[in-house]
C-alpha positions as CSV (number, residue, x, y, z in Angstrom):
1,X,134.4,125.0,143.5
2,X,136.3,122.0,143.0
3,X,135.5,118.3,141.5
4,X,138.6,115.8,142.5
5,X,138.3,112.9,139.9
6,X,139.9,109.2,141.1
7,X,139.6,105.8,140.3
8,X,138.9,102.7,142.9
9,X,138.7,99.0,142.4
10,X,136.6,98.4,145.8
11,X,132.8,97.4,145.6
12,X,130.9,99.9,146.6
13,X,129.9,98.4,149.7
14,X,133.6,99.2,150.9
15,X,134.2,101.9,153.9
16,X,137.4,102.8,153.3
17,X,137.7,102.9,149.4
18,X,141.4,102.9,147.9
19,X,141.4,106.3,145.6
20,X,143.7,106.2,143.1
21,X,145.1,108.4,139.7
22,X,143.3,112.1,141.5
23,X,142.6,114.7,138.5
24,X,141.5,118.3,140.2
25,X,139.1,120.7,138.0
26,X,137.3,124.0,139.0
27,X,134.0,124.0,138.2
28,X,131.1,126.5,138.6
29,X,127.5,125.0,138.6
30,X,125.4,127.2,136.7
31,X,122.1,125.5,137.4
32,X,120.2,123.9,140.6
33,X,121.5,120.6,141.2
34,X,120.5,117.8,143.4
35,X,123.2,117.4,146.0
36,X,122.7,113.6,146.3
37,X,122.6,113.3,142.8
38,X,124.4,115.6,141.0
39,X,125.3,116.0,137.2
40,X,128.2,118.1,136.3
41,X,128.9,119.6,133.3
42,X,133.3,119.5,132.4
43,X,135.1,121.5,129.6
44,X,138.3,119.8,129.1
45,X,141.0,117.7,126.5
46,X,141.1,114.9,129.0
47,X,139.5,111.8,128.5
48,X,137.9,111.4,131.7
49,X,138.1,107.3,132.2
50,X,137.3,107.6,136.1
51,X,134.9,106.0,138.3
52,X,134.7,108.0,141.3
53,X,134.7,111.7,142.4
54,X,134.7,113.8,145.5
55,X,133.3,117.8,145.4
56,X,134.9,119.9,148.3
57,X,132.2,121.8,148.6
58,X,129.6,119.1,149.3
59,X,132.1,117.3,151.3
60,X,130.9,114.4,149.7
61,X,132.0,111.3,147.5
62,X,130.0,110.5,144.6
63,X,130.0,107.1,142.3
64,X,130.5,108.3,138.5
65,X,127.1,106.7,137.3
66,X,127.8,107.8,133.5
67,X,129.9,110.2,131.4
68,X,128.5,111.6,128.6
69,X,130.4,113.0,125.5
70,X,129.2,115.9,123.9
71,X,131.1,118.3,121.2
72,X,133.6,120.5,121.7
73,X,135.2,118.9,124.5
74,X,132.4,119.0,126.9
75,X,131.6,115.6,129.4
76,X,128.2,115.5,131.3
77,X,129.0,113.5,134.5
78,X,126.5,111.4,136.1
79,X,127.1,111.0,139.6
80,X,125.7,109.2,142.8
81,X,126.7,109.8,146.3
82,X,128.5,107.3,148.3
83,X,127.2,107.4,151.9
84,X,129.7,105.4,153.1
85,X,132.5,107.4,152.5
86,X,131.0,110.7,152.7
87,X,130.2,109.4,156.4
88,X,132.7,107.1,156.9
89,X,134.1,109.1,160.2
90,X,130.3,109.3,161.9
91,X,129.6,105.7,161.1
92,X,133.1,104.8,162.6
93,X,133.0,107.2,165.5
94,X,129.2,106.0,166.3
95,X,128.0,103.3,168.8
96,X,125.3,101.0,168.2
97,X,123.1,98.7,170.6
98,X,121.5,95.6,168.8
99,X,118.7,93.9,171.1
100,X,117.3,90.6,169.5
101,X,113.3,90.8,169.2
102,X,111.3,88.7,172.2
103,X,108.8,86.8,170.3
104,X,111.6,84.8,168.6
105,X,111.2,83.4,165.0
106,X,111.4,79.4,165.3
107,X,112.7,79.3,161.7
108,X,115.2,81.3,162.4
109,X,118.8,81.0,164.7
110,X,121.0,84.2,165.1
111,X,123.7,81.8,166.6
112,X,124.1,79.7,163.1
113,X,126.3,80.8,160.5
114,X,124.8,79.9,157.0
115,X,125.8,79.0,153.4
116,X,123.9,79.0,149.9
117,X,125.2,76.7,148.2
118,X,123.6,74.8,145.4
119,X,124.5,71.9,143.6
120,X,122.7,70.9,140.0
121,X,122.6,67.1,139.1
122,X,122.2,66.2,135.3
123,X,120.9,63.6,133.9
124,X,121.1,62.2,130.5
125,X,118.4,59.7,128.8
126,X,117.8,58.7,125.8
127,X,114.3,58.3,126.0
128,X,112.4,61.5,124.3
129,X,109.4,63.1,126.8
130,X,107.0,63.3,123.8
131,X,105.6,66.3,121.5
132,X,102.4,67.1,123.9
133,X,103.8,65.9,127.4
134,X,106.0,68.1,129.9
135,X,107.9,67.0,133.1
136,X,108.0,69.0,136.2
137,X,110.2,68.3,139.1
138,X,110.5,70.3,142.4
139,X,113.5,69.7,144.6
140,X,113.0,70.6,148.2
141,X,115.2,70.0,151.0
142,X,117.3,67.5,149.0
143,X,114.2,65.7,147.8
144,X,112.7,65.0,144.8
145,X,109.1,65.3,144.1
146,X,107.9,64.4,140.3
């Protein structure tokens, strides 16, 4: 079985991930493992410095979660599957049909495109609020409420 190592810059929240710097190894898996979450065990005099992996046999593509450093050259990798690209072809290929609910939230408009955006005033005094008093101020909507 084979373990393809790479490195990507895109969040992981990207379909079509930019792999980058591929290092192949054979491995044999000597124990059960989760296929979702696997953890592989590496012999080698690499430095393994990558974030990203892809087993052929799975035909999946896994996050590296953690690398582990034991003696004797040995790395335990951590890894997590990446749906996305594992998929990426079915989610592509697939069709969807959205239908908006009939009892319609009032607070809520599909047609408007929304911000966040917050903005923090200071203000500066030079009058002290006292050893035993507190202040507490609630903004909402723009307005102040003491």
């Amino acid at each position: 079985m084979q373990i393809i190592l790479y490195d990507t810059e895109n969040d992981n929240n990207v379909l079509n991930k930019t792999l980058t710097n591929s290092i192949s190894y054979n491995i044999k898996l000597k124990n059960d493992t989760n296929i979702q979450e696997p953890m592989i065990i590496l012999k080698t005099d690499d430095v393994i410095n990558s974030n990203y992996a892809y087993i052929e046999k799975f035909g999946r593509y896994y996050f590296i979660e953690d690398v582990s450093i034991n003696s004797n050259d040995i790395y335990t990798l951590t890894l997590r599957c990446d749906v996305l690209m594992s998929f990426k072809e079915d989610i592509l290929n697939s069709y969807a049909y959205i239908k908006q609910q009939t009892n319609v939230n009032e607070y809520y408009n599909s047609n408007y495109q929304s911000e966040v955006k917050k903005e923090v005033d200071i203000y500066k005094s030079d009058m002290g609020i006292g050893e035993n008093n507190s202040i507490i101020l609630l903004c909402v909507g723009g307005v102040g409420i003491g």
